[in-house]
PDB file of N, CA, C and O in Angstrom, chain B, residues numbered from 101:
ATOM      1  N   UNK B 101    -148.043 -57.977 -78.466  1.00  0.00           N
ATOM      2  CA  UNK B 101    -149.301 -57.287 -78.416  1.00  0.00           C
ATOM      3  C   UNK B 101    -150.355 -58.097 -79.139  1.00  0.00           C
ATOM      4  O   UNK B 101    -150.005 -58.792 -80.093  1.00  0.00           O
ATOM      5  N   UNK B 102    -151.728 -58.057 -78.722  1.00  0.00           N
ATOM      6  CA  UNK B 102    -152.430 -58.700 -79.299  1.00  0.00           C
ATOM      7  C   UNK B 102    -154.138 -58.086 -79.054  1.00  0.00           C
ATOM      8  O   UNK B 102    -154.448 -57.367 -78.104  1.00  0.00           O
ATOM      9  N   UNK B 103    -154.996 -58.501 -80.008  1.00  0.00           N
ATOM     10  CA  UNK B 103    -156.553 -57.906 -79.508  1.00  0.00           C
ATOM     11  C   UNK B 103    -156.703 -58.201 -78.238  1.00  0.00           C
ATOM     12  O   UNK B 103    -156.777 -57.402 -77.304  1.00  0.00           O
ATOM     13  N   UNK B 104    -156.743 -59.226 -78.205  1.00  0.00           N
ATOM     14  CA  UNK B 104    -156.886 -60.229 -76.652  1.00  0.00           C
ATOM     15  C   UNK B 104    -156.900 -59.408 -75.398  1.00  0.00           C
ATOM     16  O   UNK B 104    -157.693 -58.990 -74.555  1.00  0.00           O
ATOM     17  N   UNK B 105    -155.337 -59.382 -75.765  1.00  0.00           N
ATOM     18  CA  UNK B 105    -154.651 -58.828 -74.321  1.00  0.00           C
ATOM     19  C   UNK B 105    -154.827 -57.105 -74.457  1.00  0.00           C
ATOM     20  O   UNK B 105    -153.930 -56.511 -73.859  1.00  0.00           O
ATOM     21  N   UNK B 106    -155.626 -56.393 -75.003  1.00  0.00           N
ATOM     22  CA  UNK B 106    -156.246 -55.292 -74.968  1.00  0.00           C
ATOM     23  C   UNK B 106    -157.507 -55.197 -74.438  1.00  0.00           C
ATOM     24  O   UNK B 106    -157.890 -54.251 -73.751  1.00  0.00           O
ATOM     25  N   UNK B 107    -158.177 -56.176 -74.748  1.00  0.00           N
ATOM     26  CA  UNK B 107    -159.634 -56.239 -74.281  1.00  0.00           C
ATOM     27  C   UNK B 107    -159.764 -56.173 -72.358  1.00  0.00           C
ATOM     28  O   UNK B 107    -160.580 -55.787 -71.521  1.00  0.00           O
ATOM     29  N   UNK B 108    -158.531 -56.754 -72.390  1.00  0.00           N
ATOM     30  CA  UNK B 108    -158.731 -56.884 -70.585  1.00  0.00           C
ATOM     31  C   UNK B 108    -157.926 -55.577 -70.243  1.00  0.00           C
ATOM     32  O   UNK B 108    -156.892 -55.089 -70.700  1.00  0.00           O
ATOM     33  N   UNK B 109    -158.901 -55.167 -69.156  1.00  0.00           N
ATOM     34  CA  UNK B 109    -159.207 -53.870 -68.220  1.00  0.00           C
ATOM     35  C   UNK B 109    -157.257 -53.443 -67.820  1.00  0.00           C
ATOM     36  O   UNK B 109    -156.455 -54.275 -67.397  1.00  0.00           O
ATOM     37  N   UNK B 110    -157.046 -52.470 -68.015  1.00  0.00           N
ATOM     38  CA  UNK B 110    -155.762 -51.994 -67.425  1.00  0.00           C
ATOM     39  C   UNK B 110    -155.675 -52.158 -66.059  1.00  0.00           C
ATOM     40  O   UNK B 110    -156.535 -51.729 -65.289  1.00  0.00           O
ATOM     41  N   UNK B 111    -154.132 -53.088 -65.519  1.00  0.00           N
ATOM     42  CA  UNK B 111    -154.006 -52.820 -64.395  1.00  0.00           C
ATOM     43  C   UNK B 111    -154.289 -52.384 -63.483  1.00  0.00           C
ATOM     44  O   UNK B 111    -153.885 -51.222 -63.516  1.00  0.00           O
ATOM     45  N   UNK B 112    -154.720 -52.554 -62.688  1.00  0.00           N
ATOM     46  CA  UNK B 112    -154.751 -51.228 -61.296  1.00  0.00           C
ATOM     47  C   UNK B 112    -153.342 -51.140 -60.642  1.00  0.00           C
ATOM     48  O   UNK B 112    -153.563 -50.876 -59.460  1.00  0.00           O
ATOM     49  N   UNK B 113    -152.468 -51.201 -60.772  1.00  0.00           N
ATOM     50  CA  UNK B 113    -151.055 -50.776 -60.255  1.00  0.00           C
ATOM     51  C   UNK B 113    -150.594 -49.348 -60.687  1.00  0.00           C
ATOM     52  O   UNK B 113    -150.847 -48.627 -61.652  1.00  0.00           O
ATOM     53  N   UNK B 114    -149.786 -49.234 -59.534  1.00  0.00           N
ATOM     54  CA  UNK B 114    -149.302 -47.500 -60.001  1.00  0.00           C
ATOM     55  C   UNK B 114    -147.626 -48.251 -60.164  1.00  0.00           C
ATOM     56  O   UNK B 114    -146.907 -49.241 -60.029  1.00  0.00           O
ATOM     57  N   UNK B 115    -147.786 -46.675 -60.610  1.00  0.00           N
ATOM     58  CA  UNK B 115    -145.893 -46.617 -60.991  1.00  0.00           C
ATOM     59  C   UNK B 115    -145.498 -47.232 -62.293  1.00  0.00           C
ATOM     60  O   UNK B 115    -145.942 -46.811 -63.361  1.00  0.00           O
ATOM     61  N   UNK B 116    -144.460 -48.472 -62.180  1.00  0.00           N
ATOM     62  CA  UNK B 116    -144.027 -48.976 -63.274  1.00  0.00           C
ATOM     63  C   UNK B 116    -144.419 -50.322 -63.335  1.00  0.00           C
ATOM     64  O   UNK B 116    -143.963 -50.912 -64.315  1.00  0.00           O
ATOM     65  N   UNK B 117    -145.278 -51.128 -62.423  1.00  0.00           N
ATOM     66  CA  UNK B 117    -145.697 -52.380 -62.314  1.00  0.00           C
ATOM     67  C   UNK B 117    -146.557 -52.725 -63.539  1.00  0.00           C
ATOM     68  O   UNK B 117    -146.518 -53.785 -64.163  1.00  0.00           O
ATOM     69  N   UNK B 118    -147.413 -51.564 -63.806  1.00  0.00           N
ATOM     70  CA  UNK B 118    -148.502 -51.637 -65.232  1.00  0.00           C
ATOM     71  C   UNK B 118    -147.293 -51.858 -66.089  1.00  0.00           C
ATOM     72  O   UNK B 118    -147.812 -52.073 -67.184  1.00  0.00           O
ATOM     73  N   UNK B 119    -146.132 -51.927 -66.240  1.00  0.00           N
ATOM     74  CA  UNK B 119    -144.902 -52.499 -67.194  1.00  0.00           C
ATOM     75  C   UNK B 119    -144.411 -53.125 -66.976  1.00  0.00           C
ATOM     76  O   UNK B 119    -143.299 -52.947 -67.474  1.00  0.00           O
ATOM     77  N   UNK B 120    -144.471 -54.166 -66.308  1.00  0.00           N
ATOM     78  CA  UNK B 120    -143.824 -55.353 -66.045  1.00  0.00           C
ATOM     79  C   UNK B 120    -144.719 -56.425 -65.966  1.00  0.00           C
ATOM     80  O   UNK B 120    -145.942 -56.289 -65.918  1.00  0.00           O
ATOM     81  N   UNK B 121    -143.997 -57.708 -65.949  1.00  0.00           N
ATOM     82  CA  UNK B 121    -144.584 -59.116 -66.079  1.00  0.00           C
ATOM     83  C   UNK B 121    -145.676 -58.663 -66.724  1.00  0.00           C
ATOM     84  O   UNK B 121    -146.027 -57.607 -67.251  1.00  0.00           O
ATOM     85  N   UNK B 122    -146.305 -60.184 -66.471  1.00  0.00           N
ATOM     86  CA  UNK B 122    -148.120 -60.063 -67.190  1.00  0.00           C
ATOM     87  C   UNK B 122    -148.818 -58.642 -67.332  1.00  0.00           C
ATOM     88  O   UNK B 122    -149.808 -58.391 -68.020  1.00  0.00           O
ATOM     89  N   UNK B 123    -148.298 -58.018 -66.764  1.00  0.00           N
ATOM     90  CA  UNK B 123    -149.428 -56.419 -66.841  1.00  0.00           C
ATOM     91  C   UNK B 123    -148.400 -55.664 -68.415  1.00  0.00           C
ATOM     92  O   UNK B 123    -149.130 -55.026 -69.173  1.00  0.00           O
ATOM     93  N   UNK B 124    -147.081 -55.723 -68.791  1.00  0.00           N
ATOM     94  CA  UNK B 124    -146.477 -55.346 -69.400  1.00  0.00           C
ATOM     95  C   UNK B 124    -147.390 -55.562 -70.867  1.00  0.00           C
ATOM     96  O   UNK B 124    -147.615 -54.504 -71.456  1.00  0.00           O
ATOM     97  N   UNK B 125    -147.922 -56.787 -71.498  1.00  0.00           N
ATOM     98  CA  UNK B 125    -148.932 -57.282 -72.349  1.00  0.00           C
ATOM     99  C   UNK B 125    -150.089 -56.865 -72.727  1.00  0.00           C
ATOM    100  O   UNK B 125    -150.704 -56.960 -73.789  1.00  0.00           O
ATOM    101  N   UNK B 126    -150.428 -56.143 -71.207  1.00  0.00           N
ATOM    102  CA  UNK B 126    -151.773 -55.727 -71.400  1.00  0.00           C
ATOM    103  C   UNK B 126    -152.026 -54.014 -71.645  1.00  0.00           C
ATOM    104  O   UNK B 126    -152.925 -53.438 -72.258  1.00  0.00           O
ATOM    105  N   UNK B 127    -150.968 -53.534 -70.978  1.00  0.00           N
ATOM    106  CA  UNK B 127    -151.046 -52.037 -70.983  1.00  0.00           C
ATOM    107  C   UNK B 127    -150.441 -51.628 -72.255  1.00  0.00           C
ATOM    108  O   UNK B 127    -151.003 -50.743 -72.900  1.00  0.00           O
ATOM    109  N   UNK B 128    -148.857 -52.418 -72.900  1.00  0.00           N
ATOM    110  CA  UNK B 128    -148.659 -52.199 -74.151  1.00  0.00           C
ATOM    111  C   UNK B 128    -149.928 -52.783 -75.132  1.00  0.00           C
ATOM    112  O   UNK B 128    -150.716 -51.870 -75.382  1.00  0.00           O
ATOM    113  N   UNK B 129    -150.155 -53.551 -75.495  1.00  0.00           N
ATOM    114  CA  UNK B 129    -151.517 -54.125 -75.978  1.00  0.00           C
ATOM    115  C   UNK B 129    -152.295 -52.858 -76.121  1.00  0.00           C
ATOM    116  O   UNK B 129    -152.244 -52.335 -77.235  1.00  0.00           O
ATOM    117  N   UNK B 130    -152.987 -52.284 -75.221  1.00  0.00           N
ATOM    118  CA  UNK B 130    -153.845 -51.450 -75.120  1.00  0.00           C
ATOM    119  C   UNK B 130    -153.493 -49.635 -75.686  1.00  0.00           C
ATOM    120  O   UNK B 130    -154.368 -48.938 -76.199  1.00  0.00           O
ATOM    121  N   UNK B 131    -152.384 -49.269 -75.497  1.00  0.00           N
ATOM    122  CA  UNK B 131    -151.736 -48.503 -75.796  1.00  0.00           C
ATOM    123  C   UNK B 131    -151.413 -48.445 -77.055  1.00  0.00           C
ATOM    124  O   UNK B 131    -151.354 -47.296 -77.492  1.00  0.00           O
ATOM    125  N   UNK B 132    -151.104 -49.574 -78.048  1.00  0.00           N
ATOM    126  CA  UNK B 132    -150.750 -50.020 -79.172  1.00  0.00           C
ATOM    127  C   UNK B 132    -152.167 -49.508 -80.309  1.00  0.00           C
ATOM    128  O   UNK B 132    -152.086 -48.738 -81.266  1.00  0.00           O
ATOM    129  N   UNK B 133    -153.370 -50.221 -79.809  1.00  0.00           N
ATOM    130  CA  UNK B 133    -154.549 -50.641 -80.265  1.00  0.00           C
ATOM    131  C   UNK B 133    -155.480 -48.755 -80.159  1.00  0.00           C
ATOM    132  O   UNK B 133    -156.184 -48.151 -80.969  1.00  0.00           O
ATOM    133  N   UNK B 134    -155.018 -48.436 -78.854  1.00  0.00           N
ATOM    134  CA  UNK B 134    -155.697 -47.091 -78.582  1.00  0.00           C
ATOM    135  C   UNK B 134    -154.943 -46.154 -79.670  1.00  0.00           C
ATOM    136  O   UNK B 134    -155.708 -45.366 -80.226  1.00  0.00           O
ATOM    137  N   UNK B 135    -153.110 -46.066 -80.222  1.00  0.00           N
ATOM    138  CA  UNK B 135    -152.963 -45.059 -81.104  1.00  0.00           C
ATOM    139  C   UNK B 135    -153.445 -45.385 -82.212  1.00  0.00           C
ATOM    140  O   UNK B 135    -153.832 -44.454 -82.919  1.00  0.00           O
ATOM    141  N   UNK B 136    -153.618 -47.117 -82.857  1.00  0.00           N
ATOM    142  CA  UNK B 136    -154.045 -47.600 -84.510  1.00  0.00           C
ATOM    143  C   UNK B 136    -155.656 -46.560 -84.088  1.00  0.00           C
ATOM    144  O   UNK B 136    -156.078 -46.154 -85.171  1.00  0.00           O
ATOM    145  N   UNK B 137    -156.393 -46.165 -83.173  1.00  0.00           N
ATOM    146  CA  UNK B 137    -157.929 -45.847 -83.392  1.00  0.00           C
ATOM    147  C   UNK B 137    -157.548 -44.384 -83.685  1.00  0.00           C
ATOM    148  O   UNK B 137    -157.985 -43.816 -84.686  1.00  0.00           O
ATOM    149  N   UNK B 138    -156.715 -43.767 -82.789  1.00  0.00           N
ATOM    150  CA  UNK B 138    -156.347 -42.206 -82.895  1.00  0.00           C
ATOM    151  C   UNK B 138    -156.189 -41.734 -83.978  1.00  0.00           C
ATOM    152  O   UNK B 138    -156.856 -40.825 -84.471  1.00  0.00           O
ATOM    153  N   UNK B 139    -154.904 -42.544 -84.663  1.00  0.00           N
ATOM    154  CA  UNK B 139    -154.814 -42.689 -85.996  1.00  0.00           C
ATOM    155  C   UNK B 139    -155.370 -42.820 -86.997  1.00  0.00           C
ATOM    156  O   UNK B 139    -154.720 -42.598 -88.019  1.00  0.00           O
ATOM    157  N   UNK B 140    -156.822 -43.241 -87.120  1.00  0.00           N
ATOM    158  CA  UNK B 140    -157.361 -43.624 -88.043  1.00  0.00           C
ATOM    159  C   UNK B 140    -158.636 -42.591 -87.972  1.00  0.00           C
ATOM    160  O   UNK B 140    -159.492 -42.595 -88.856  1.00  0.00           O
ATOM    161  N   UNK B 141    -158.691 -41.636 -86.754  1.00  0.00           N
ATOM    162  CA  UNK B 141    -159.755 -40.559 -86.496  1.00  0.00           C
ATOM    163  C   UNK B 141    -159.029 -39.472 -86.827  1.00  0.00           C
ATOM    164  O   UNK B 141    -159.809 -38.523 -86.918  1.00  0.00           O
ATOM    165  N   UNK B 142    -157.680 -39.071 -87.100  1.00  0.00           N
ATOM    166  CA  UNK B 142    -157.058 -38.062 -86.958  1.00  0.00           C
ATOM    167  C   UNK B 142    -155.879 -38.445 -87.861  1.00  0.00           C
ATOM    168  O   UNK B 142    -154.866 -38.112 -87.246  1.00  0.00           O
ATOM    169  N   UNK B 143    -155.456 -39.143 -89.363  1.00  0.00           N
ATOM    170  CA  UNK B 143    -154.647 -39.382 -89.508  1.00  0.00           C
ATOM    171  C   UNK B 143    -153.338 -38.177 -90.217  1.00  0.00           C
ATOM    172  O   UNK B 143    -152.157 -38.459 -90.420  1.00  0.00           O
ATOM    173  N   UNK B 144    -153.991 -36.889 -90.465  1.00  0.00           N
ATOM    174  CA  UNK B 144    -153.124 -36.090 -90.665  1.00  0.00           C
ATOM    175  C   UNK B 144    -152.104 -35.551 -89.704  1.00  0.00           C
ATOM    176  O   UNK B 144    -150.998 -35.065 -89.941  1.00  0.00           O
ATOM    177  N   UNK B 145    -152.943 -35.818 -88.165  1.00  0.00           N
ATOM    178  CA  UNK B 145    -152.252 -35.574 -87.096  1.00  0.00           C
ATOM    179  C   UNK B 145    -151.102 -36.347 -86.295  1.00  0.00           C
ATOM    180  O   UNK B 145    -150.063 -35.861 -85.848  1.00  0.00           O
ATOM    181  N   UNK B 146    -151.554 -37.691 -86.225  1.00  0.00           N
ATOM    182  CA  UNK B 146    -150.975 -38.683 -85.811  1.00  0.00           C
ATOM    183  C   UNK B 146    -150.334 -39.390 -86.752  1.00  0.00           C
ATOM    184  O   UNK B 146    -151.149 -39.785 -87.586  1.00  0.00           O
ATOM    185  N   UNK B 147    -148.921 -39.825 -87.060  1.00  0.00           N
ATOM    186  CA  UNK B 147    -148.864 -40.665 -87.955  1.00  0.00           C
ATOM    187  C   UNK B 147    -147.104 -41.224 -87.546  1.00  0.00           C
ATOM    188  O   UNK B 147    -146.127 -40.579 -87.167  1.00  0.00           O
ATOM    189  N   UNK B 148    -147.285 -42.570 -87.812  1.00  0.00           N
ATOM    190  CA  UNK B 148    -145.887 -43.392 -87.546  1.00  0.00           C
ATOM    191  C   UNK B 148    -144.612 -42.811 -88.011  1.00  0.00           C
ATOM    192  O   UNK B 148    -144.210 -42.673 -89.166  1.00  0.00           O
ATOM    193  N   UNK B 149    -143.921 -42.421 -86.621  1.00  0.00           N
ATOM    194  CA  UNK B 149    -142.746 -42.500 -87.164  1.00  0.00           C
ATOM    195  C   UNK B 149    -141.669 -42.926 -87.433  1.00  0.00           C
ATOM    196  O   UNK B 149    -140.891 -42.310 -88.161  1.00  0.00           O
ATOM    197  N   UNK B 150    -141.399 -44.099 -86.884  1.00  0.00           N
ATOM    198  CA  UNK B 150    -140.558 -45.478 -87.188  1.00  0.00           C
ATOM    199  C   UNK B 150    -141.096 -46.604 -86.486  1.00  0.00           C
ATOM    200  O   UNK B 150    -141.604 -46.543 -85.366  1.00  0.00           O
ATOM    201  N   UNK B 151    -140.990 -47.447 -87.059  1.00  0.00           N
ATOM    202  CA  UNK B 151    -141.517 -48.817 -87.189  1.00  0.00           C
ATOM    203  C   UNK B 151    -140.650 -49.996 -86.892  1.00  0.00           C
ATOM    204  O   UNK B 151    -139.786 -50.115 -87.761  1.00  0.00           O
ATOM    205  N   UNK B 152    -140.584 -50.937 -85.929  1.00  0.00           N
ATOM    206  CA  UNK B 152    -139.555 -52.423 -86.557  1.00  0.00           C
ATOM    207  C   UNK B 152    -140.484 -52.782 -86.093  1.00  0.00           C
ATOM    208  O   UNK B 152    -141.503 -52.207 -85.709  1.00  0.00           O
ATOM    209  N   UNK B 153    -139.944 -54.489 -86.118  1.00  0.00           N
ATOM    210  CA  UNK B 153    -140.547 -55.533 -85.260  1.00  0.00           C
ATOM    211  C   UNK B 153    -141.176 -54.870 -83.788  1.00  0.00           C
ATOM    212  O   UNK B 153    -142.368 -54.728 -83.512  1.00  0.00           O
ATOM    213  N   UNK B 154    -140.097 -54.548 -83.021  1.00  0.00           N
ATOM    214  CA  UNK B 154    -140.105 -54.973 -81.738  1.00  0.00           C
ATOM    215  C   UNK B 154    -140.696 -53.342 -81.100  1.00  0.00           C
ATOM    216  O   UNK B 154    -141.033 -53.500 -79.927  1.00  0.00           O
ATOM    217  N   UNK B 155    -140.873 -52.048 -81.507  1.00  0.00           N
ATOM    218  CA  UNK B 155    -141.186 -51.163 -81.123  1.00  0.00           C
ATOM    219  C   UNK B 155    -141.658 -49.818 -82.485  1.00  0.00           C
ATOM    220  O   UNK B 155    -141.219 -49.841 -83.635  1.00  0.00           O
ATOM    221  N   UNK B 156    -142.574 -48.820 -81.956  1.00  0.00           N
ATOM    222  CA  UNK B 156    -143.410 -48.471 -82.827  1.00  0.00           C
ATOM    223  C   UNK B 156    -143.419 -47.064 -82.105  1.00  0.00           C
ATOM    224  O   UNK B 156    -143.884 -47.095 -80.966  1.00  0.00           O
ATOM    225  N   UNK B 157    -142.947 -45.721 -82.611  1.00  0.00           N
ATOM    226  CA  UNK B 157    -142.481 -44.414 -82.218  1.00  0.00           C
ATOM    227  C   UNK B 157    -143.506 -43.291 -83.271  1.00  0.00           C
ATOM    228  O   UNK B 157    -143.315 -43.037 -84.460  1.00  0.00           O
ATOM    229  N   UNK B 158    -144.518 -42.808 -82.441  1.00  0.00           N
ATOM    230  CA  UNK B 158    -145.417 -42.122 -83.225  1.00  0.00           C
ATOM    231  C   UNK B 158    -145.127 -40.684 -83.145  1.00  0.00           C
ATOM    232  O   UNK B 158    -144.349 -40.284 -82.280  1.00  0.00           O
ATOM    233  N   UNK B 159    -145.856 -39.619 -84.224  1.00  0.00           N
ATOM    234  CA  UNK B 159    -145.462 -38.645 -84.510  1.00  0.00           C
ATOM    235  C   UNK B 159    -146.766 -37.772 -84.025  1.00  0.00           C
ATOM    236  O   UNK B 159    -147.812 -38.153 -84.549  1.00  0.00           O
ATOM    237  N   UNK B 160    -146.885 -36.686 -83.133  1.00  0.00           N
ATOM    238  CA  UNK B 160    -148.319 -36.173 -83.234  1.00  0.00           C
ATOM    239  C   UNK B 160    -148.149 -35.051 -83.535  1.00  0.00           C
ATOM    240  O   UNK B 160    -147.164 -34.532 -83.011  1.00  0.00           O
ATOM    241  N   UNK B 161    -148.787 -34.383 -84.254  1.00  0.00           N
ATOM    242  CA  UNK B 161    -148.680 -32.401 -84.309  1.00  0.00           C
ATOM    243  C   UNK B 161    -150.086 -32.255 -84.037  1.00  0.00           C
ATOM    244  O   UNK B 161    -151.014 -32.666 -84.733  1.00  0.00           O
ATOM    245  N   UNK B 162    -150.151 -31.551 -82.818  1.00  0.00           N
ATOM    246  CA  UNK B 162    -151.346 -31.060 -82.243  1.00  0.00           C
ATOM    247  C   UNK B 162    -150.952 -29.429 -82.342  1.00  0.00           C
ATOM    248  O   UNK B 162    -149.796 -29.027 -82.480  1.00  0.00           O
ATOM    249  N   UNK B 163    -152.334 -28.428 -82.228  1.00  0.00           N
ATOM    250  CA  UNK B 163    -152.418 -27.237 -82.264  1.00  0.00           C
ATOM    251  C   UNK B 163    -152.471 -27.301 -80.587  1.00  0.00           C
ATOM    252  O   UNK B 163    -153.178 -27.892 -79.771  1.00  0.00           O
ATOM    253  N   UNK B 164    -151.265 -26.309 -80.517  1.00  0.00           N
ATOM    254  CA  UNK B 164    -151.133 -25.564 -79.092  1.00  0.00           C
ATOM    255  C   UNK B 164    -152.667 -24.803 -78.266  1.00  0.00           C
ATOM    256  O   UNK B 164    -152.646 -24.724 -77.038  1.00  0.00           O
ATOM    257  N   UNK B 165    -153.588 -24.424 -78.838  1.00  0.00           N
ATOM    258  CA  UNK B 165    -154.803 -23.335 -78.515  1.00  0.00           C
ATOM    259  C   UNK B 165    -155.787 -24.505 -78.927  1.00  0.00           C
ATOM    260  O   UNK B 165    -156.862 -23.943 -79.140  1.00  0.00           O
ATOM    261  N   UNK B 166    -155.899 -25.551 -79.092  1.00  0.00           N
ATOM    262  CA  UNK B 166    -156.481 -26.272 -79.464  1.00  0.00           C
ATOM    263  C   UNK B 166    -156.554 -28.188 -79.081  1.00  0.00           C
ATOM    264  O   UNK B 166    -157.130 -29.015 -79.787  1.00  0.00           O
ATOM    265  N   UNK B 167    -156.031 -28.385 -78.194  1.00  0.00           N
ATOM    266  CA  UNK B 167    -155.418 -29.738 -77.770  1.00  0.00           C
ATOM    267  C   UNK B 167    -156.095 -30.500 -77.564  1.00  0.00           C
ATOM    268  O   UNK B 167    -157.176 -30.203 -77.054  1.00  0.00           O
ATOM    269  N   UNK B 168    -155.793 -31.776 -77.848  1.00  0.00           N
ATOM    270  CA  UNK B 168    -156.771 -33.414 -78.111  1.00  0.00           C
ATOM    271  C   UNK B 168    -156.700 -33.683 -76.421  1.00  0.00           C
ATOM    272  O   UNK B 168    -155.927 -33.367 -75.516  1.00  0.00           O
ATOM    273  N   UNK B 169    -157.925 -34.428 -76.541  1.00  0.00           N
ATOM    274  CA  UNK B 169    -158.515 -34.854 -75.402  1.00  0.00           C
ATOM    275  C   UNK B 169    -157.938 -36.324 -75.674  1.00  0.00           C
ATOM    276  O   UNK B 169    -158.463 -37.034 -76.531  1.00  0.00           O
ATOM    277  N   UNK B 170    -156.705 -36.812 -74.823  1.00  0.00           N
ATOM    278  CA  UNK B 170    -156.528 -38.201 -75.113  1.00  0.00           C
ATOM    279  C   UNK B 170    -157.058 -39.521 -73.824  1.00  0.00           C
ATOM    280  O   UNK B 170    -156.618 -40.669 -73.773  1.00  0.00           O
ATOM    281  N   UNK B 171    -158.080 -38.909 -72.914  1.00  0.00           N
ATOM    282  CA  UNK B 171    -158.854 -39.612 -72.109  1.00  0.00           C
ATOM    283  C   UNK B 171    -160.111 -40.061 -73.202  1.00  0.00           C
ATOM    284  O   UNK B 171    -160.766 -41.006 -72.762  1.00  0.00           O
ATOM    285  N   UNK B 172    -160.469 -39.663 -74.257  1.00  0.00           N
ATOM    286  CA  UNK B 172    -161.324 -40.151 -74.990  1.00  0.00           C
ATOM    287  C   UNK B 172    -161.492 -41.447 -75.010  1.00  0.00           C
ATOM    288  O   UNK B 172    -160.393 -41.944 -75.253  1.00  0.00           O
ATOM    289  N   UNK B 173    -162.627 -42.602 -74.830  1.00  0.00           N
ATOM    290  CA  UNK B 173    -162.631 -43.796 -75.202  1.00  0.00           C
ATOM    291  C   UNK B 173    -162.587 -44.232 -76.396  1.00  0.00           C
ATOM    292  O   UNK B 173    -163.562 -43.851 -77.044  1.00  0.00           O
ATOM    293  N   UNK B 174    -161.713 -45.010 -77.091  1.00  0.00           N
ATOM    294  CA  UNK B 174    -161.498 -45.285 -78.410  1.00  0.00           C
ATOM    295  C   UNK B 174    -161.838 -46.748 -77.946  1.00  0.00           C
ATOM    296  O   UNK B 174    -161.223 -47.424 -78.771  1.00  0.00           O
ATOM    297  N   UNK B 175    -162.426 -47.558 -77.149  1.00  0.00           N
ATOM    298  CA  UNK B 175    -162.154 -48.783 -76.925  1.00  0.00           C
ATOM    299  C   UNK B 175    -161.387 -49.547 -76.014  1.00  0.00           C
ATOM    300  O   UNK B 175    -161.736 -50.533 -75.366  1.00  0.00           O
ATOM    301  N   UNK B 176    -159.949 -48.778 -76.060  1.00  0.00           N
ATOM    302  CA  UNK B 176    -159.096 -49.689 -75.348  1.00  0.00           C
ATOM    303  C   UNK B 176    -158.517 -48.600 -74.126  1.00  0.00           C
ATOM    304  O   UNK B 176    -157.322 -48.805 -73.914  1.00  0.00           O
ATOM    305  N   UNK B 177    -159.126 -47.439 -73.239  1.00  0.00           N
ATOM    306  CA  UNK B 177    -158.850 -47.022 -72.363  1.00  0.00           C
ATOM    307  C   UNK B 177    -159.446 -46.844 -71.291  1.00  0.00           C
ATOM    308  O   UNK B 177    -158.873 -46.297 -70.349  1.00  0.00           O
TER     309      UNK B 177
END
């Protein structure tokens, strides 16, 4: 993952192609970069729940009568 490869526009592929080869970089990239903003607007809500190198598993508690709009532009969607 990298800034870089966030900055460029998500795929236009459906299905699972936005995850594979070269598009795999860009949609994780972007996905990555879009929860660090969520996170940092909402951090009581959102917050990491395990961490390594290679993958990153987040935690959200949202109110049921009350639910986040995650089409919001943070930048990277």
């Amino acid at each position: 993952m990298s800034e870089e490869q966030a900055q460029q526009p998500l795929p236009e592929n459906s299905g699972l192609s936005a995850y594979s080869g070269v598009n795999r970089s860009v949609t994780m990239s972007r996905m990555y970069y879009w929860a660090q903003k969520f996170m940092e607007l909402y951090p009581n809500e959102m917050k990491v729940y395990y961490e390594n190198d290679r993958f990153v598993c987040y935690y959200l508690e949202q109110n049921v009568y009350r639910l986040y709009n995650f089409a919001i532009d943070y930048g990277y969607n």
